[in-house]
One Martini backbone bead per residue (centre of mass of N, CA, C, O) as a GRO file, in nm:
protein
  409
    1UNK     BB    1   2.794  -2.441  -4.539
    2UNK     BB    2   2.754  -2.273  -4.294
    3UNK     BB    3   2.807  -1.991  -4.103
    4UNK     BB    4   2.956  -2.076  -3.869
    5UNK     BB    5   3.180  -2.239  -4.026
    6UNK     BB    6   3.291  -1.985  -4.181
    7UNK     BB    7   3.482  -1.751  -4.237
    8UNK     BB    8   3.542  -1.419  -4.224
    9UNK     BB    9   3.404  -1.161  -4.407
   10UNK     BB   10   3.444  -0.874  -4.627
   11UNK     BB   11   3.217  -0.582  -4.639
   12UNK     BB   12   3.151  -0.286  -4.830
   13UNK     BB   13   2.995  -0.015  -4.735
   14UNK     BB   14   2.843   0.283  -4.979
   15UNK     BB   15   2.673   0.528  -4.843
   16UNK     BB   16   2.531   0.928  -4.889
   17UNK     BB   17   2.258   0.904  -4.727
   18UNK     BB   18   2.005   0.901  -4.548
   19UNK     BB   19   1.839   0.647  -4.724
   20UNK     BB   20   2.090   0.480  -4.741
   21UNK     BB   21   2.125   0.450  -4.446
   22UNK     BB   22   1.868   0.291  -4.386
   23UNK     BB   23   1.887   0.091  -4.613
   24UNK     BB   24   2.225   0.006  -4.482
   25UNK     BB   25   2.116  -0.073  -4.183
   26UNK     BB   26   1.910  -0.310  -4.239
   27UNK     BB   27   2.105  -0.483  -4.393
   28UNK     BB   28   2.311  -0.555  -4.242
   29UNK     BB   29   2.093  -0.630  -4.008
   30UNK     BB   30   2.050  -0.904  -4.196
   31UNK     BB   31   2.319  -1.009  -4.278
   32UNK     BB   32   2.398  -1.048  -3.951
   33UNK     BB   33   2.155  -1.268  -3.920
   34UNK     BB   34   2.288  -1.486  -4.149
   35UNK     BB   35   2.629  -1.363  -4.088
   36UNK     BB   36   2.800  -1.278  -3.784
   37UNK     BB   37   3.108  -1.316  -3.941
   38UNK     BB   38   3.081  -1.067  -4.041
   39UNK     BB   39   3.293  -0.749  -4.199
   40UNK     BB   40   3.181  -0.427  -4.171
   41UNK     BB   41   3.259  -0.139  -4.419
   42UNK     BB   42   3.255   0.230  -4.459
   43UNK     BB   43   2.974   0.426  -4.564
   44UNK     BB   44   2.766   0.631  -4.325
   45UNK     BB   45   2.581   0.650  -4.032
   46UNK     BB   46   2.372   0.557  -3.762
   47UNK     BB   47   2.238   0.277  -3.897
   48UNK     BB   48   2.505   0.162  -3.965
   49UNK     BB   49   2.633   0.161  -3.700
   50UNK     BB   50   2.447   0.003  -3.544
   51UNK     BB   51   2.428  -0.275  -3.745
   52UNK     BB   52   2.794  -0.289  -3.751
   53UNK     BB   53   2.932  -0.038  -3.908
   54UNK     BB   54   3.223   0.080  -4.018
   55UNK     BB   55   3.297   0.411  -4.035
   56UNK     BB   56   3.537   0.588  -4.218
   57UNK     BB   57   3.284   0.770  -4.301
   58UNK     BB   58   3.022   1.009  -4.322
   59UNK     BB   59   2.759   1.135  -4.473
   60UNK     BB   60   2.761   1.431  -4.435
   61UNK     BB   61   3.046   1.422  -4.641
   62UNK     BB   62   2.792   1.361  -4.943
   63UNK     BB   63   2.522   1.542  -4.903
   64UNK     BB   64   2.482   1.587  -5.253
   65UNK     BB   65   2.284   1.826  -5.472
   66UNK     BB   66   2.354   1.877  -5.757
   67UNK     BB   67   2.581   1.982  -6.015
   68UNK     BB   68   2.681   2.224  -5.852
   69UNK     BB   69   2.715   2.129  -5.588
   70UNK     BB   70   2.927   1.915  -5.660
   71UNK     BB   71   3.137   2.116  -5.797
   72UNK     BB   72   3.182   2.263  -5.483
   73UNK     BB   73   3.275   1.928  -5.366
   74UNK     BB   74   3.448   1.799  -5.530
   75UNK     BB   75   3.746   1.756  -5.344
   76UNK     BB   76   3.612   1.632  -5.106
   77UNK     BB   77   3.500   1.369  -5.290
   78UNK     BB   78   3.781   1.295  -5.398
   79UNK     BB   79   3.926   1.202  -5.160
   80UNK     BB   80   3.718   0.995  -5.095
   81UNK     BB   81   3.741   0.825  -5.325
   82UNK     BB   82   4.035   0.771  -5.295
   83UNK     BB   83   4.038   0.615  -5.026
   84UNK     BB   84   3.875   0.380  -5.108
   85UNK     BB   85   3.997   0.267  -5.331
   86UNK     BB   86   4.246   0.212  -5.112
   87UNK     BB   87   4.085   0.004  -4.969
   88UNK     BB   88   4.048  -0.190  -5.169
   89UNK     BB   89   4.352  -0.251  -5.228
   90UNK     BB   90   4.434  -0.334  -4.928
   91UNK     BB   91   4.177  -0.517  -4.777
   92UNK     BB   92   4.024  -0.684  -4.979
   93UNK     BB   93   3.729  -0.769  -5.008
   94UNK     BB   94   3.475  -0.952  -5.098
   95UNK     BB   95   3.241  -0.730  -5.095
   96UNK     BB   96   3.062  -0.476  -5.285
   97UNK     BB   97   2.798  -0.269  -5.158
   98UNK     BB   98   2.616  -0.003  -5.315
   99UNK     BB   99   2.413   0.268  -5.207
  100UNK     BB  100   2.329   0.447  -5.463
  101UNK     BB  101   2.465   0.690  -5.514
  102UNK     BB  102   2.567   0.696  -5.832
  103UNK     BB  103   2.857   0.884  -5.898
  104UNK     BB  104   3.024   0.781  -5.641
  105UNK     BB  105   2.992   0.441  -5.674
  106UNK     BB  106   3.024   0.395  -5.984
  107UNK     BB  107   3.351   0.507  -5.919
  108UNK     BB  108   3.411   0.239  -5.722
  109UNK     BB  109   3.339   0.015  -5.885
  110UNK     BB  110   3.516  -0.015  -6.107
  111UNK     BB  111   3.767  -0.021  -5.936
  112UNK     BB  112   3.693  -0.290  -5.836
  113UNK     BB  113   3.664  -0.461  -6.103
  114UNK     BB  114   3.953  -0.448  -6.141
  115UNK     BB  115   4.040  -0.606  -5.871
  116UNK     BB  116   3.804  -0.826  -5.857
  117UNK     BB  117   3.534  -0.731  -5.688
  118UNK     BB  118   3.265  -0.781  -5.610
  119UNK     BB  119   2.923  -0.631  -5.754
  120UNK     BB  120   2.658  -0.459  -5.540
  121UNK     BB  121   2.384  -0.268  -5.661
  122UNK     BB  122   2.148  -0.067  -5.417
  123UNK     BB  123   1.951   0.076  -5.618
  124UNK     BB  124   1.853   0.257  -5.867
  125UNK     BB  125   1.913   0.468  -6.102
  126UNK     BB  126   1.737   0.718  -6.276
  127UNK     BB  127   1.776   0.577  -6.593
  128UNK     BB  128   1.468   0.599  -6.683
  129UNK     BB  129   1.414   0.883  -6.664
  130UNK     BB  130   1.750   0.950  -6.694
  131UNK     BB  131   2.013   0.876  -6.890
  132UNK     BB  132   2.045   0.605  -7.015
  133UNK     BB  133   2.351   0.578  -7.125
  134UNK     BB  134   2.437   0.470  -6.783
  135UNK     BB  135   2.431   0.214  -6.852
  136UNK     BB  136   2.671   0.108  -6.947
  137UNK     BB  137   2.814   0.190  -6.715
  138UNK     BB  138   2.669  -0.009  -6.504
  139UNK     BB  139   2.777  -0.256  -6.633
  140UNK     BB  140   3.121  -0.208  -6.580
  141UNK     BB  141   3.042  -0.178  -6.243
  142UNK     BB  142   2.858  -0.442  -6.209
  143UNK     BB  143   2.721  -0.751  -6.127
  144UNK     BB  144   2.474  -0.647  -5.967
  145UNK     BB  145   2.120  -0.621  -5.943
  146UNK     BB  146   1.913  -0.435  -5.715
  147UNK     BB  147   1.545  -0.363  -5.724
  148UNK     BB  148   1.232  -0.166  -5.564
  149UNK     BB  149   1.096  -0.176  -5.878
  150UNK     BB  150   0.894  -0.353  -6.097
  151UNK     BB  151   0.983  -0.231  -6.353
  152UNK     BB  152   1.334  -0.218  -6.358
  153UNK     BB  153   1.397  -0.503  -6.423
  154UNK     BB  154   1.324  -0.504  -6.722
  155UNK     BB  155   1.476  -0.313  -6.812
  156UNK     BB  156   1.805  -0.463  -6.732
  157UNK     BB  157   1.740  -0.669  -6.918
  158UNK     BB  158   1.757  -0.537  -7.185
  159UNK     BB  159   2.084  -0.486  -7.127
  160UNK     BB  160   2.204  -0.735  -6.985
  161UNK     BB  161   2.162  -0.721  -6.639
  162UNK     BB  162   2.198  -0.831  -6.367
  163UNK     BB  163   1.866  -0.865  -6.195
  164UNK     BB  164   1.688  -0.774  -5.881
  165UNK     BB  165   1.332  -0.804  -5.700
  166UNK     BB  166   1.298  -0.724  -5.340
  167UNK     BB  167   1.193  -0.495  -5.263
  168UNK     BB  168   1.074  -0.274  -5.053
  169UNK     BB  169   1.174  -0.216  -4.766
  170UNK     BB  170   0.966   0.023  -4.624
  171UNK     BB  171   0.765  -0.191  -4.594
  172UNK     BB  172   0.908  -0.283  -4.300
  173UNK     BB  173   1.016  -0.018  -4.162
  174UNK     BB  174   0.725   0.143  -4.206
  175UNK     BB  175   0.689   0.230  -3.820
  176UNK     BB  176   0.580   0.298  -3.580
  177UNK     BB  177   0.673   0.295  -3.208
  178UNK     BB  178   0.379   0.425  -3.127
  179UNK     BB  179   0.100   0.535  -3.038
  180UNK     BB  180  -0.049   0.789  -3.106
  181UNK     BB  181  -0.111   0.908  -2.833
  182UNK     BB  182   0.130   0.890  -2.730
  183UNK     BB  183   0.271   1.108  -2.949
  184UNK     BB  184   0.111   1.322  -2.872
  185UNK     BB  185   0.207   1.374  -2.590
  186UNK     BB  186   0.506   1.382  -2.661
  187UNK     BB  187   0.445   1.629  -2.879
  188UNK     BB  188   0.193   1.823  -2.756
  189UNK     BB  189  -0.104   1.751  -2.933
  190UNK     BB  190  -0.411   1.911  -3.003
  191UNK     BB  191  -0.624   1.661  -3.182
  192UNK     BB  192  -0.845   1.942  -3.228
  193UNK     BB  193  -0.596   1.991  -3.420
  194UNK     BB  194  -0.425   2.030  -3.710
  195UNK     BB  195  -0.154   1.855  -3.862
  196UNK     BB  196   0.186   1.950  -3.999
  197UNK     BB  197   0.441   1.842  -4.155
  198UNK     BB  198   0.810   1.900  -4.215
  199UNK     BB  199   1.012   1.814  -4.500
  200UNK     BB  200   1.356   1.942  -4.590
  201UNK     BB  201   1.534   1.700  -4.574
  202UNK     BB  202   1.861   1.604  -4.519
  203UNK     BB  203   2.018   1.844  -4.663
  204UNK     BB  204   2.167   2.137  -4.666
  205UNK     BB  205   2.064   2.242  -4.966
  206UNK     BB  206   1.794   2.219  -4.879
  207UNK     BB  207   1.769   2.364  -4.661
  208UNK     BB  208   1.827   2.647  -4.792
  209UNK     BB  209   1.592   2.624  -5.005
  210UNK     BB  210   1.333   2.503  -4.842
  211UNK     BB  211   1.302   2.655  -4.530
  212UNK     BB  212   1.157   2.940  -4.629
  213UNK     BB  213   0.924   2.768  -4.811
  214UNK     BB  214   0.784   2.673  -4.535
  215UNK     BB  215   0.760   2.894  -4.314
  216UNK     BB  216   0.622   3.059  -4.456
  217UNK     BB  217   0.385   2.861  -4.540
  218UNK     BB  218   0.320   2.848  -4.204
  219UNK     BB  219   0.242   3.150  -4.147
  220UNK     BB  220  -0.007   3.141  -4.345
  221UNK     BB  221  -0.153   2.918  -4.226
  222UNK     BB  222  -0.205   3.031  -3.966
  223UNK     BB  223  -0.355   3.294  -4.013
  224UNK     BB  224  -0.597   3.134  -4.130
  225UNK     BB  225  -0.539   2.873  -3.915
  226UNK     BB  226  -0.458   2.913  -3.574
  227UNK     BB  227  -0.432   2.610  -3.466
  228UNK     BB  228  -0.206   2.521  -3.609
  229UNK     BB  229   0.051   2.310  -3.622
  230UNK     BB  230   0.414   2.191  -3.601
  231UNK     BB  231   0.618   1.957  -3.738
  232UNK     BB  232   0.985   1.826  -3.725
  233UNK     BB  233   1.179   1.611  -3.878
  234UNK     BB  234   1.468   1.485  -3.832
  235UNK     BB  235   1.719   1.386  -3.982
  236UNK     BB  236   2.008   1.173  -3.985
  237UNK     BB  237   2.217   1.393  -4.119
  238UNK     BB  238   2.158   1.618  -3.946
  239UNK     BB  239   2.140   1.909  -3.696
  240UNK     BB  240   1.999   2.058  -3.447
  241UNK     BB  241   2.208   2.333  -3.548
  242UNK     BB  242   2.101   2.352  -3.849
  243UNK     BB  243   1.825   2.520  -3.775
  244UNK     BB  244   1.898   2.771  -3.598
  245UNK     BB  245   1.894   2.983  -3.845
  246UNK     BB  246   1.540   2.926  -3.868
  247UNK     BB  247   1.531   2.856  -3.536
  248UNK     BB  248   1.447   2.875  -3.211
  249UNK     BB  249   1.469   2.805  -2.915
  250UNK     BB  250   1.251   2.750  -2.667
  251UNK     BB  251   1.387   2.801  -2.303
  252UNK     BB  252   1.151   2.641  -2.142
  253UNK     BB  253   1.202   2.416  -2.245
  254UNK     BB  254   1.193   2.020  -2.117
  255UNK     BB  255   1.272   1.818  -2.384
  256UNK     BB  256   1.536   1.809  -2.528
  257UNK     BB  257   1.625   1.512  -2.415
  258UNK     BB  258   1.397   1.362  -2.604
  259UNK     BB  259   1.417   1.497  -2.888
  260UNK     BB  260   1.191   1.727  -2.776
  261UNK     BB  261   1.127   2.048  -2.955
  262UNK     BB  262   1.071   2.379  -2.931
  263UNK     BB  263   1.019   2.613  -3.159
  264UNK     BB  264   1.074   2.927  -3.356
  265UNK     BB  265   1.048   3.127  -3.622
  266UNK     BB  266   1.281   3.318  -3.801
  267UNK     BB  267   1.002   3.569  -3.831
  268UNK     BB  268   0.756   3.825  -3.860
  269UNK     BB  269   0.555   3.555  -3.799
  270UNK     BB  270   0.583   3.354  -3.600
  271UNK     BB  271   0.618   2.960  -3.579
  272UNK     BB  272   0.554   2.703  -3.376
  273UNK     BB  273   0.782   2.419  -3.389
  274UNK     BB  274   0.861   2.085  -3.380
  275UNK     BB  275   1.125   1.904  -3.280
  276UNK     BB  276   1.221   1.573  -3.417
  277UNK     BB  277   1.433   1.297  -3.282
  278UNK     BB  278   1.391   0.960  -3.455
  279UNK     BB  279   1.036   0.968  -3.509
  280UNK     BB  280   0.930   1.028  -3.784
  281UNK     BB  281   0.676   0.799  -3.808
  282UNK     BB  282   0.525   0.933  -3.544
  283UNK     BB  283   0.513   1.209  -3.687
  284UNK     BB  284   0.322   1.081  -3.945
  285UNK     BB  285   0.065   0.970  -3.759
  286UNK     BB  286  -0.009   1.267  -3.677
  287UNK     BB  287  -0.087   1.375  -3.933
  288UNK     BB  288  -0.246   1.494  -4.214
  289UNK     BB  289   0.006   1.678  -4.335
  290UNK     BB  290   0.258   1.730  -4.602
  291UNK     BB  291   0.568   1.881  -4.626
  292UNK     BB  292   0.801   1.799  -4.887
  293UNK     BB  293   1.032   1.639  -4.999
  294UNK     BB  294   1.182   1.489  -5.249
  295UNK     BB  295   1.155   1.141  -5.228
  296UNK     BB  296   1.162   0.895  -4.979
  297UNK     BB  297   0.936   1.030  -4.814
  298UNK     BB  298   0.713   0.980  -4.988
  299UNK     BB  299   0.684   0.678  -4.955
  300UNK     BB  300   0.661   0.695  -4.631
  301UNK     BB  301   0.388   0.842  -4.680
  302UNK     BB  302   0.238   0.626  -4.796
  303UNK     BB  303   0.259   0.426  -4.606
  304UNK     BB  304   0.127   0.600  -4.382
  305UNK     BB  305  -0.118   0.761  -4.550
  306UNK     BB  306  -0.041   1.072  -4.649
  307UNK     BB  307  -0.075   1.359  -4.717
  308UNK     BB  308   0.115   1.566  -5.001
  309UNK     BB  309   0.339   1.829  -5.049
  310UNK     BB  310   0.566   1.886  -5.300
  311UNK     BB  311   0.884   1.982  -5.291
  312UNK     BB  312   1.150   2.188  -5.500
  313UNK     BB  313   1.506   2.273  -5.507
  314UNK     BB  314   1.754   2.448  -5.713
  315UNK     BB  315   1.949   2.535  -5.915
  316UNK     BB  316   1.898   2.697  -6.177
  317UNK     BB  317   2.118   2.525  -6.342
  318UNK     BB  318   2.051   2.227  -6.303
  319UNK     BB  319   1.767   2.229  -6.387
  320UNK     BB  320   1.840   2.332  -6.709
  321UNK     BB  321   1.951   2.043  -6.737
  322UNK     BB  322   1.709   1.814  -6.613
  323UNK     BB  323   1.474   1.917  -6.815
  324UNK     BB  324   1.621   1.832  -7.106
  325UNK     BB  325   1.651   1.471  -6.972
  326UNK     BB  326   1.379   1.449  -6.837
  327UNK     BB  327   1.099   1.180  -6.922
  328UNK     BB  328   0.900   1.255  -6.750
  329UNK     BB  329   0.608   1.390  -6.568
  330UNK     BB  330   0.773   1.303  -6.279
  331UNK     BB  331   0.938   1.316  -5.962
  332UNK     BB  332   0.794   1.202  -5.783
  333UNK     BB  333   0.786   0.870  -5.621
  334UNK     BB  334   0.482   0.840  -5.592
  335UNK     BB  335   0.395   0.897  -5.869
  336UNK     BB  336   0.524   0.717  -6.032
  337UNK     BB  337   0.462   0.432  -5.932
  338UNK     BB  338   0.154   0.559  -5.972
  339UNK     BB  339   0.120   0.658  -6.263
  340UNK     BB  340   0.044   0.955  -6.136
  341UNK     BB  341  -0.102   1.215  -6.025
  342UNK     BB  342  -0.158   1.245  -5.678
  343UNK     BB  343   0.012   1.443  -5.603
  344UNK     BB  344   0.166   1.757  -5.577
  345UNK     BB  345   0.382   1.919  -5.767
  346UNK     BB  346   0.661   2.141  -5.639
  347UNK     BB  347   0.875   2.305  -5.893
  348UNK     BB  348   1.045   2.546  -5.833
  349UNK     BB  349   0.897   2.811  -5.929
  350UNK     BB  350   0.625   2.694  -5.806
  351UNK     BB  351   0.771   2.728  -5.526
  352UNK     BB  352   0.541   2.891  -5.355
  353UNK     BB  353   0.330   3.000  -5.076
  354UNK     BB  354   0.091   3.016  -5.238
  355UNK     BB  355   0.091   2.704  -5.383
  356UNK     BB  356   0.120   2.558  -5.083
  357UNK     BB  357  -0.147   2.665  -4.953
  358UNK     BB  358  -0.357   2.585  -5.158
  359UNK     BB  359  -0.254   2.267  -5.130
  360UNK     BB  360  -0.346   2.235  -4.834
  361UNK     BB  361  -0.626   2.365  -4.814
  362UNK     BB  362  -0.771   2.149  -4.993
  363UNK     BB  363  -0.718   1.893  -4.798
  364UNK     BB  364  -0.843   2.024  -4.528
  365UNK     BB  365  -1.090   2.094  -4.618
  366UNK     BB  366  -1.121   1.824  -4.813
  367UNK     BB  367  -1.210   1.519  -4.745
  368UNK     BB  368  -1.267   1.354  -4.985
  369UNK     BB  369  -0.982   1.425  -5.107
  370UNK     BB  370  -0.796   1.322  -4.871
  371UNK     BB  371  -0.934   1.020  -4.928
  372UNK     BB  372  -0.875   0.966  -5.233
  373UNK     BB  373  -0.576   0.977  -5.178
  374UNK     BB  374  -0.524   0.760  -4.980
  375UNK     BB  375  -0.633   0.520  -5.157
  376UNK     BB  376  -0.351   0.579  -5.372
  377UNK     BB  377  -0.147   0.512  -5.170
  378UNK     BB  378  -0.230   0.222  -5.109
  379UNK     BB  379  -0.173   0.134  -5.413
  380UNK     BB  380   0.132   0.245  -5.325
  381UNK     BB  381   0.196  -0.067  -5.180
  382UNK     BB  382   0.143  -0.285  -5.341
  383UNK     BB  383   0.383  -0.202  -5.583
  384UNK     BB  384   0.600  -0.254  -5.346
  385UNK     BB  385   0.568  -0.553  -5.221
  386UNK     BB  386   0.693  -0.751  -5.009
  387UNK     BB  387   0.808  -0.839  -4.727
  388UNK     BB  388   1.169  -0.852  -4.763
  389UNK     BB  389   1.403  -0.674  -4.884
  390UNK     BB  390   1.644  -0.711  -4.717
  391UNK     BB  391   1.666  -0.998  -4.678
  392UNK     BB  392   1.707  -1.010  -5.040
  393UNK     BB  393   1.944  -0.895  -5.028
  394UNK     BB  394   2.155  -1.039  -4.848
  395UNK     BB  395   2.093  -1.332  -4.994
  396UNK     BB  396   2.233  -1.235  -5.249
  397UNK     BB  397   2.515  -1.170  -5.142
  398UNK     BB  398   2.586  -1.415  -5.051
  399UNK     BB  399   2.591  -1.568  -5.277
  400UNK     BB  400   2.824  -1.439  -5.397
  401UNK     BB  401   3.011  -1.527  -5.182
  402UNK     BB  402   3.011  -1.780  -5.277
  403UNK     BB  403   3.061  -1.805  -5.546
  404UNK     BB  404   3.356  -1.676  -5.487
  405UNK     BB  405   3.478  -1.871  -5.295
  406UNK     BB  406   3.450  -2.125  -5.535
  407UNK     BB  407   3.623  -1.965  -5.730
  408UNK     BB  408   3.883  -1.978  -5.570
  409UNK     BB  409   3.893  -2.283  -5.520
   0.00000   0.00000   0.00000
């Protein structure tokens, strides 16, 4: 039966993050390209939106991160729980795909597997890194694993649980939409001057920790380098208004409206910032280096050959529980792929602006350093599979539809 002979089918998408919501975004639009007649709903952001799915909940309201901030934001994520599972009870689904976000995700799916409602969850939690008892959890709670990295499959093959390397998305993804020097004219770009991007994550509580150390760092940075420039690319999770807390804008300035805007830091040495939405891959290919939080922006840097330096913290309580579970020696995702330290990682204490500008400043100044890293990031590419990650999920999803259909009937 083709597509357009089928019934229209119903699958609940949920999203809980800014890069889940970019690659639920991707998803759904690989969907409706092989099924237009999916009614897509769930919880998303602007990508998931724009490719079609109604969102019950926007991921602003999910966007949690750190055992601390989550026992913080327990009730109302908790009410949002208790929402969708009734939603999953009164609309009967045909198929649920959680993406990422795996605390809140695997306890809607179990739920489903409940009702009986087939379990696609797409991207691993990592619990090859730490935690592998939540294997068993997992088994309990999907049908299917969907995972974007090649060692991943062999792992949940041992464990016993259905599961496909679709490869990563952002092989498709991570492109800019504008030629290098169109991109330097909208930003503003001195060409003859080098370029840092600032990445400081998707979340609230990282902007809480990540901005002070990022200021500081671009302070000293411009200070011993006066030509210094710095974007910093909106994650579409954040508003242009939760920065003003650390950056002003600047009142002259005429280009609010396109989305490119120039701020100054509230700093007692001021550094203009330009501030940048919805063109991220544009902002990175304009940098020579990324100042990032550790996550999936590592990957998309990879993607784009950016030298980067990872930062992150949390609380010194989450920290405190991560340190004694986690069993890698890298927690950025660009180092893990890659099988070993190819960038630095300031991690917690040692994210300091001494330590941020010594390693930024290694990349600017040492030529060689910054080509041998980008070498290794080419094969942090090659690692990564071939394009057409997200309509290897779409195509999976569909399958488990019909699977489901022909078990109906």
């Amino acid at each position: 039966m083709s597509p357009d002979e089928r019934p229209g089918r119903r699958v609940m998408m949920v999203a809980g993050e800014a890069s889940g919501d970019l690659h639920g975004g991707n998803l759904a639009a690989a969907l409706r390209r092989l099924d237009p007649h999916l009614t897509l709903f769930g919880i998303g952001g602007s990508r998931m939106r724009d490719a079609g799915v109604e969102t019950r909940f926007d991921i602003s309201e999910l966007a949690v991160m750190g055992l601390v901030e989550v026992l913080r934001h327990y009730r109302r994520l908790r009410r949002i729980l208790g929402e969708m599972q009734r939603l999953l009870r009164e609309e009967r689904p045909d198929l649920l795909i959680t993406v990422d976000y795996p605390g809140f995700n695997l306890r809607l799916a179990r739920h489903a597997k409940r009702l009986g409602i087939p379990v696609l969850h797409y991207i691993s939690p990592q619990v090859w890194a730490w935690r592998e008892h939540r294997v068993k959890q997992i088994a309990e709670s999907v049908d299917r694993m969907a995972v974007l990295l090649p060692f991943e499959a062999p792992f949940y093959e041992r464990h016993g649980i259905p599961v496909r390397f679709v490869g990563h998305p952002l092989v498709d993804e991570v492109r800019p939409g504008m030629e290098r020097s169109e991109a330097q004219a909208r930003f503003r770009i001195e060409p003859e001057h080098p370029v840092i991007g600032l990445l400081p994550g998707s979340r609230q509580g990282e902007l809480k920790r990540l901005m002070p150390l990022l200021l500081e760092s671009a302070s000293r940075l411009r200070q011993r380098s006066p030509g210094l420039q710095f974007l910093l690319p909106l994650a579409s999770s954040l508003k242009r208004e939760e920065m003003e807390s650390w950056m002003e804008p600047i009142p002259a300035d005429r280009q609010k409206e396109s989305g490119v805007q120039r701020y100054v830091s509230r700093h007692s040495d001021p550094v203009p910032i330009t501030l940048v939405e919805g063109l991220g891959y544009d902002v990175m290919q304009c940098c020579d280096l990324l100042i990032t939080a550790s996550g999936t922006a590592t990957l998309e840097a990879a993607l784009m050959n950016v030298p980067m330096v990872i930062v992150y913290k949390v609380s010194p309580l989450t920290y405190a529980i991560a340190r004694r579970m986690i069993k890698l020696p890298n927690v950025g995702l660009v180092n893990i792929v890659a099988g070993e330290s190819i960038v630095p990682e300031l991690i917690q204490h040692r994210a300091q602006p001494d330590a941020v500008v010594a390693e930024a400043e290694r990349f600017l100044r040492d030529p060689d350093h910054a080509e041998a890293t980008r070498e290794k990031l080419a094969a942090v590419r090659e690692k990564l599979g071939r394009p057409g990650g997200s309509e290897n999920v779409a195509r999976l999803a569909l399958e488990m539809l019909e699977n489901g259909r022909q078990s109906a009937t």
